[in-house]
C-alpha positions as CSV (number, residue, x, y, z in Angstrom):
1,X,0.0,0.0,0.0
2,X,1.7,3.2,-1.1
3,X,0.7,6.7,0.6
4,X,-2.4,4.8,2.3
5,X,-4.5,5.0,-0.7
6,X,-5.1,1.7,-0.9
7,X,-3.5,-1.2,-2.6
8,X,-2.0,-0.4,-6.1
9,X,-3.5,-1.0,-9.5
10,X,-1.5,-3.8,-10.2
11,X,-2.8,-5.7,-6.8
12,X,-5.8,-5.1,-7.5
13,X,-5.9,-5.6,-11.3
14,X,-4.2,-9.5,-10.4
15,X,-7.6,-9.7,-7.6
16,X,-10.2,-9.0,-10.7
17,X,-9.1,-11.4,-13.0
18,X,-9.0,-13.6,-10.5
19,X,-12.4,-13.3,-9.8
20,X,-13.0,-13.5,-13.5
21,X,-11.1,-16.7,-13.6
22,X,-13.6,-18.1,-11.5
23,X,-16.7,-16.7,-11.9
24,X,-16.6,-17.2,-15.5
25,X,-14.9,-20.4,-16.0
26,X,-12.8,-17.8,-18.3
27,X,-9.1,-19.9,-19.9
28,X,-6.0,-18.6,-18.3
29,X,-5.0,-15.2,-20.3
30,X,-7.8,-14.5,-21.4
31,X,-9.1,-12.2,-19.0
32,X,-7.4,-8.4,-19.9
33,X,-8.1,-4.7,-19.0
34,X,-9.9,-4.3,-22.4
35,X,-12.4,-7.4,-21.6
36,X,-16.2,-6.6,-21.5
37,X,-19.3,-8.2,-22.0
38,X,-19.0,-8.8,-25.2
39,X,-15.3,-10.8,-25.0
40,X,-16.2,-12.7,-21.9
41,X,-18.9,-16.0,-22.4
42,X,-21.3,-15.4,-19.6
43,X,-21.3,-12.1,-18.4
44,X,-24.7,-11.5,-18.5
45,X,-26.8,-8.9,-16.0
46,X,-26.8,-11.6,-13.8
47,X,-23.3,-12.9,-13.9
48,X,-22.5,-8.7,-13.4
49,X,-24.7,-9.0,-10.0
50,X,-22.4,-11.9,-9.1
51,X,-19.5,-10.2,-10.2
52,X,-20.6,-7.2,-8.0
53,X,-21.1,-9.7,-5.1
54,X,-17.5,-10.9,-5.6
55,X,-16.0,-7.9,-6.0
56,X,-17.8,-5.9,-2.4
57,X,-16.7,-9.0,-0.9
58,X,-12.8,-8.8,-1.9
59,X,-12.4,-5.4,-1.2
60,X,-14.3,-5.0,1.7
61,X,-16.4,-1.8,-0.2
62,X,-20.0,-1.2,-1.6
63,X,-20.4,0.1,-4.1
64,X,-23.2,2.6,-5.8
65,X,-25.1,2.1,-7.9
66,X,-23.9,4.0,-11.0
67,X,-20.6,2.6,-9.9
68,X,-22.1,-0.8,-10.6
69,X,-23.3,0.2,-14.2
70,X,-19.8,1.8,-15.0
71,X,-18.3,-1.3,-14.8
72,X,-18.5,-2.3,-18.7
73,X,-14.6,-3.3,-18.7
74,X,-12.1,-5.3,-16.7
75,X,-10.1,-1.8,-16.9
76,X,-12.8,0.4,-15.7
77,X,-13.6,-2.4,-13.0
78,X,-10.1,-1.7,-11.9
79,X,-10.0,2.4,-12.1
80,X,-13.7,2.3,-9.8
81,X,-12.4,-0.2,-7.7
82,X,-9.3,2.1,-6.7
83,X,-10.8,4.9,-6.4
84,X,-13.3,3.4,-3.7
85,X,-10.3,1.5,-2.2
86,X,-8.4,5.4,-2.2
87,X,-11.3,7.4,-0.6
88,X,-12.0,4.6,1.8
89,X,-8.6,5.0,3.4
């Protein structure tokens, strides 16, 4: 944790996919910043409720509402996700 803003992107870029991994059966290396909806079998509305789930659970946060319909890429999972984890701290 640098500054106590939270853990760094790259910590918590490594956490997403892994939750990807798993919640979407998804191959190893397939998972990237620019995946989406459209690159990743299964992520559906309710797979993205699940994902929410996952994701409040790792990190210890809620999130908002309009956070939760931001979150149309692994990248922009990663960039809401930090600065939650930021302003938490």
């Amino acid at each position: 944790m640098a500054n106590g803003a939270g853990p760094d992107r790259a910590v918590i870029t490594e956490k997403v996919t892994q939750i990807f991994y798993q919640l979407f059966s998804a191959k190893s290396g397939s998972i990237t910043l620019e995946s989406s909806p459209d690159t990743v079998e299964g992520w559906d509305s309710l797979q993205h409720l699940n994902l929410i789930l996952a994701l409040e659970e790792e990190f210890g946060i809620s999130l908002t509402e309009d956070q939760m319909v931001e979150m149309l890429s692994v990248g922009l999972i990663v960039e809401i996700l930090a600065e939650s984890l930021a302003s938490k701290s």
